[in-house]
Each structure stands twice: as C-alpha cells, then as structure tokens.
N, C-alpha and C positions, 0 to 999 in steps of 0.2 A: 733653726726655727725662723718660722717669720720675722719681721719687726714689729716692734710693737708701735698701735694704731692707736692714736686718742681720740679718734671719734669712735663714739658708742654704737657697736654692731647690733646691737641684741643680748637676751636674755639666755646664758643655757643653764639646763641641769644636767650636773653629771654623776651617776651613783656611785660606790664603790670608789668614792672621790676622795678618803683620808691617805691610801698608800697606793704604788705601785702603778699602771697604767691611771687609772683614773686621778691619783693626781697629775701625772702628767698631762692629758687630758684637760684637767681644769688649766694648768700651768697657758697650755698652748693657747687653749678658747680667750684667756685673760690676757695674754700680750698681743692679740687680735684683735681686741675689743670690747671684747664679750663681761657683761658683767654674769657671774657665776652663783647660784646654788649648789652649794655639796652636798649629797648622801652619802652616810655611812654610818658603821655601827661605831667606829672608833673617834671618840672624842678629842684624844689630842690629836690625831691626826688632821681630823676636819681643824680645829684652832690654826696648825700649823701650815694647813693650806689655807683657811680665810687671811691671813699675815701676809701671806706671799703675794695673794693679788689683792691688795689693799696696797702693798707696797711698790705693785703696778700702776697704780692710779684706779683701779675700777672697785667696782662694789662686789662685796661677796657675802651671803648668807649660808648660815649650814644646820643641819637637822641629823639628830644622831636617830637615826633610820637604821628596822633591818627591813629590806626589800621584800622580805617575803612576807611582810604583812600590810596585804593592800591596803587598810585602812591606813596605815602609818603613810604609804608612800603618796596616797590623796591627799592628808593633811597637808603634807610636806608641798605638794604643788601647789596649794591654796594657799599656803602662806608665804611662797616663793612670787605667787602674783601680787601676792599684797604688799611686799616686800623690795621687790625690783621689779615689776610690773610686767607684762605678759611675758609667757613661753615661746620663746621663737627657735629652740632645738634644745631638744630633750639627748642624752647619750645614756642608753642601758649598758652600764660596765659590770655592774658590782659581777661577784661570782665567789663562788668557793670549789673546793675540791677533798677528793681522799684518793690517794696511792695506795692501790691496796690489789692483791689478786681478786677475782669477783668472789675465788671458793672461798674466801676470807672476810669480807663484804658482809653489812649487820643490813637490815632493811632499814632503820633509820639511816645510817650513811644515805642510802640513795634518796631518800625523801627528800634530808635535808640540803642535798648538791641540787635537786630538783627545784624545791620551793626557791633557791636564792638563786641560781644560776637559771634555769628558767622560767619560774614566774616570775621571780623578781624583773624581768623583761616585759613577760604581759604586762602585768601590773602598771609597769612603769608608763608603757604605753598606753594603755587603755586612762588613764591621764592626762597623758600629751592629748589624746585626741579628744578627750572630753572638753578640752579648752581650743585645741585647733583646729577640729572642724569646722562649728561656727563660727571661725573667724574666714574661715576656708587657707589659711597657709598655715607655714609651720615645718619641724624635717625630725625626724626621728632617724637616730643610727643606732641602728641594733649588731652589737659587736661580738661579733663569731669567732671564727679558728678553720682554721686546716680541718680541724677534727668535726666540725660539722658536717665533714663529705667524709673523715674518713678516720674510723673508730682506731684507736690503738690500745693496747694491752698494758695495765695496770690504771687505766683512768677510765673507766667505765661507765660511770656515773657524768663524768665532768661531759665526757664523748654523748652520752645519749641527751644529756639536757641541753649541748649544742648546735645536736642532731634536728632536736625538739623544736629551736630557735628557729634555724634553717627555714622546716616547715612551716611554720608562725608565718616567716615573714614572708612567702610567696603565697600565703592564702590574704594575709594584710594587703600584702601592692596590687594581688590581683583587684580584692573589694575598693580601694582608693580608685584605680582608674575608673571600676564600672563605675563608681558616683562621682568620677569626671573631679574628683578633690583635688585642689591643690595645694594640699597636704603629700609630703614626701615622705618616702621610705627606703634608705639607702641599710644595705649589710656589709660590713668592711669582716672581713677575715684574715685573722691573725698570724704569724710566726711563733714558734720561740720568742720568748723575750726574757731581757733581764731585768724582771723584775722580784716583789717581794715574797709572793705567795710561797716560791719553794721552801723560805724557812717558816712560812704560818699553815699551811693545808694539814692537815690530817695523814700520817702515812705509816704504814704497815711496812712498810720496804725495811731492808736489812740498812742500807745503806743512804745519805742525805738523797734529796729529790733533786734533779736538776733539769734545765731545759735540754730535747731530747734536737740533734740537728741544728743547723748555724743558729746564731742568737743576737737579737736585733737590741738596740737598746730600746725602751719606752716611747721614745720621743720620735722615734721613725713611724709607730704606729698612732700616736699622738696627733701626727701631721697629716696621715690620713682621711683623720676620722674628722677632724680639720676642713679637710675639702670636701670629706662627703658631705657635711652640715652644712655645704655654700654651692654644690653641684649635685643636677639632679643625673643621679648615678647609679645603677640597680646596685652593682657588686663590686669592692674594692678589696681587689687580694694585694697584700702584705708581704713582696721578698717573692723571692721564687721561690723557694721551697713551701710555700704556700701554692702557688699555680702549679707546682710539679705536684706535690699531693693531689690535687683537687684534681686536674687531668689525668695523671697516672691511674689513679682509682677510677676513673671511667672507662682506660683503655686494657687495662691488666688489675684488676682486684686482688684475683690468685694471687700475683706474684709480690704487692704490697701484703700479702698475709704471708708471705713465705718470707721476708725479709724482716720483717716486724718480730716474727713467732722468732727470728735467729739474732737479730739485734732490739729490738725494743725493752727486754728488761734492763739488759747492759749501759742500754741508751739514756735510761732515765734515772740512773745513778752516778752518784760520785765515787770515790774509792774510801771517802771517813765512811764510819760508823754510825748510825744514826741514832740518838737519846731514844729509846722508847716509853721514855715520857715527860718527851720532850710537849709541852703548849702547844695549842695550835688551835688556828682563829674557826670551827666549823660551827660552833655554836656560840660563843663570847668573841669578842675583840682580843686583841695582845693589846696589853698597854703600851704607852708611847707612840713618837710622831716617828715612823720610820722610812717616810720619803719616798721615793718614786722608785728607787734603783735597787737592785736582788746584789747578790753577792758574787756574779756572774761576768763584771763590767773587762776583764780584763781580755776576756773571749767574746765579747759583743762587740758588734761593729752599726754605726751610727747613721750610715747609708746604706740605702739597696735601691741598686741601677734600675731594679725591674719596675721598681714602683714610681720612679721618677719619670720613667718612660709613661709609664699608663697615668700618670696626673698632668705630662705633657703631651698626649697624645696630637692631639688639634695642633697645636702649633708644628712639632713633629711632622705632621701630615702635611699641613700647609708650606713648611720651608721645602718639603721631597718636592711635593706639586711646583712651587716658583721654579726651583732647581730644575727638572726635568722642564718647564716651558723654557726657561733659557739656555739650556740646552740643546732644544727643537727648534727653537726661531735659528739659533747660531746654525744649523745645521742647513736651514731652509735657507739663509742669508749666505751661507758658501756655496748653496747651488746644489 
C-alpha cells in the first residue's frame, strides 16, 4: 500500500464498506488522506472500519445503508456533506450475489442481486453527481468484474447486473463529455478476489463457493480503485486474467463457452460440503465485523505485474523513449 499522507486529500464514500473489498477500499482511501463515509447494511462492521481509520488519524462517518433504497442512499450523501464536507469521489462497491443454476433461480433472487448490485450503482451516483456537477469536479468509480464482458455459469444474476453496470457507464462518460463536465468517470474491473462474500452470498451449489481462476487479495484491487479516483482513466483491468477474459471474449466467445460449460462448475467449488442452511447476507447482514479478507488467503497472491504496468504506463513509456534516444545519439556519435 501506499503510505500514509497527513495532509487532507478529500472526502470519499465508499458503499459495501463494512467487509471484504470495500473495506479495503475505505482502508486504502484513509492511509491516503481521504477522510471516509461508510455504507452498509452491517453495523458492526461499519464500527469496526470507523476505528480503523480514526486510528489513522482521519475522520470517518457511517450510515447503516442498504443501497437499493435510493432514498436511503441520498440521505446518507447529505449527511456525509454535513458531516465531513464535500464529495470529492464516490466508490460504488456494495453487491451481492446467489450461486445457483438459473433452472433453480426464484425471480426474487434476481431482483434482489439487481436492486443492490446495480442500482445500488445508479443510485449511488445519481448522487455523486447531484452534488458534483455544480460544483463541475468530483470522480466516481464504478467497480465491475471480468464478468461485465463475460457471463459465466452459475452466477447469473451477479454476471447480468454487471453487465448492466458496464452499460450504465458508457452512456454516463458519454453524457459528461457532451456537457464538457469535469466531473469523472472511471470503471476498474475485477479478478477473483479473496474476499468475504463466498461465505455470505446466497448458494445452491452442493459444495462451498470459491473464487473461480488466480485470486488476488483485496488490497491489489483496493489500489486500483486508488488511482482511478486520482487519474482520469476510462477503464482499469485488475491482473490478467481480467484482460485475458475481457479480450478472449471478443476474439473467440465460442470457445470461452466451450471451457466454462467443461470447467466452470468445478471452478466455483471447493471439495467441503456446503450447510444448506447455511446464513447468508441477500437480504439481512451476518452479524459481526469480519474484515476485509475471505478464507482464500493461502492461494492469493498480493501483486499482479499486469496492473503495475498499466498504473505505470507513462513512465514506462518515457524511460523506453530516453533509452532508445541514447541509444541513437550513441550510434550517430560512432559514426
């Protein structure tokens, strides 16, 4: 992670801020600078991130929010400005999900992965920009997945509402430029991660849910979403196997449904047995403060080259360029 910064950056809010990415998320924005609003539905967890960055030195407020009720999530920005004063970068995280085959699939499932996974994003924004248009600045990161380019099998719900997202946000950045706003809109898309959701989602599976493909820890995508709040950046992919998704699905679709239909169930289980009733957060919270990190930590790896390259691209680019002129003069200089 970065270091931590004692001069005051700005104001963020982050949703789905009590566990799992989003706290990390708040973790990162707060040893940045940033003084922090949390949303979420779970109470102690929000306490147990206000603690954390209070014990950073910065301010932090929290509103036990569920996203998918707009009124709630306006409140929450109106008392976030009263509170720590303007919005200078909003982060739409929260989400839920259900593991389920679709022939198994209730039509509540899908509503309610809908309401909180993507409206909970409109919502969120149509917010942010109630307050940051007229000011004309401000950044919103709307945080995707792999799976916003490219559906897999047994999340169907989670896949179409980030499908949903995707579109959202190229009709948004288009509108912002035509009114010339400089108001920002970056989309970071996701890996695997290990985080908490596999033991709280909703799931039908025989067997526990697990991240399907490599597994990053929280705080790789944390760092991200990091830069996109501070660079104007259309799209930030997360590892390679994010950039191998999202290109392979443009070049051969077939053949990622011919790999998925042979590995993706297998992919998205462990080998325990899974409580079939067993809690899980689709409609209530889990109690307790369960922190950033899933049960995954020992197969997660905490760097990926690929995104270090594309958050250093420009320097990257500039040391090739000096290299290669002194290279050329050396060559002109020997005649």
């Amino acid at each position: 992670m970065n270091s931590y910064r004692e001069k005051r950056r700005g104001v963020v809010v982050v949703t789905g801020a009590s566990a799992g990415l989003g706290r990390s998320i708040a973790r990162t924005f707060a040893q940045n600078g940033y003084d922090v609003s949390l949303l979420a539905r779970g109470v102690d967890g929000l306490k147990g991130a206000q603690k954390e960055i209070e014990a950073m030195g910065r301010k932090a407020v929290y509103f036990e929010v569920d996203v998918a009720d707009a009124q709630a999530v306006e409140n929450a920005a109106a008392k976030t400005e009263e509170q720590l004063g303007p919005i200078d970068v909003w982060v739409n995280n929260a989400m839920n999900s259900v593991f389920s085959p679709i022939k198994e699939m209730e039509p509540e499932d899908y509503k309610r992965v809908t309401d909180v996974t993507y409206l909970g994003q409109v919502y969120g924004t149509l917010s942010a920009l109630k307050r940051m248009l007229p000011r004309d600045k401000g950044k919103i990161v709307l945080v995707g997945s792999a799976l916003a380019y490219r559906g897999i099998p047994l999340q169907s719900a989670y896949c179409g509402a980030k499908h949903a997202i995707q579109g959202f946000f190229d009709s948004l950045r288009t509108e912002l430029m035509h009114d010339k706003s400089k108001v920002q809109v970056t989309m970071v898309q996701l890996p695997a991660m290990n985080t908490t959701q596999f033991g709280f989602v909703k799931s039908r599976l025989p067997n526990k849910p697990k991240p399907m493909g490599k597994i990053y820890q929280p705080e790789v995508a944390a760092e991200a979403i990091l830069y996109a709040a501070e660079h104007d950046r259309r799209e930030i992919n997360v590892g390679w196997p994010t950039l191998q998704a999202i290109v392979g699905n443009k070049i051969a679709p077939w053949y990622a449904d011919y790999v998925l239909a042979k590995n993706g169930y297998e992919g998205q289980q462990t080998d325990e047995p899974e409580d079939p009733n067993r809690k899980n957060n689709l409609w209530e919270p889990l109690p307790g403060d369960h922190g950033a990190h899933g049960t995954f930590g020992d197969q997660a790896t905490d760097f990926s080259p690929q995104l270090w390259v594309s958050l250093h691209r420009k320097e990257i680019l500039s040391t090739a360029a000096a290299v290669s002129a002194i290279l050329l003069l050396g060559k002109w200089l020997k005649g």
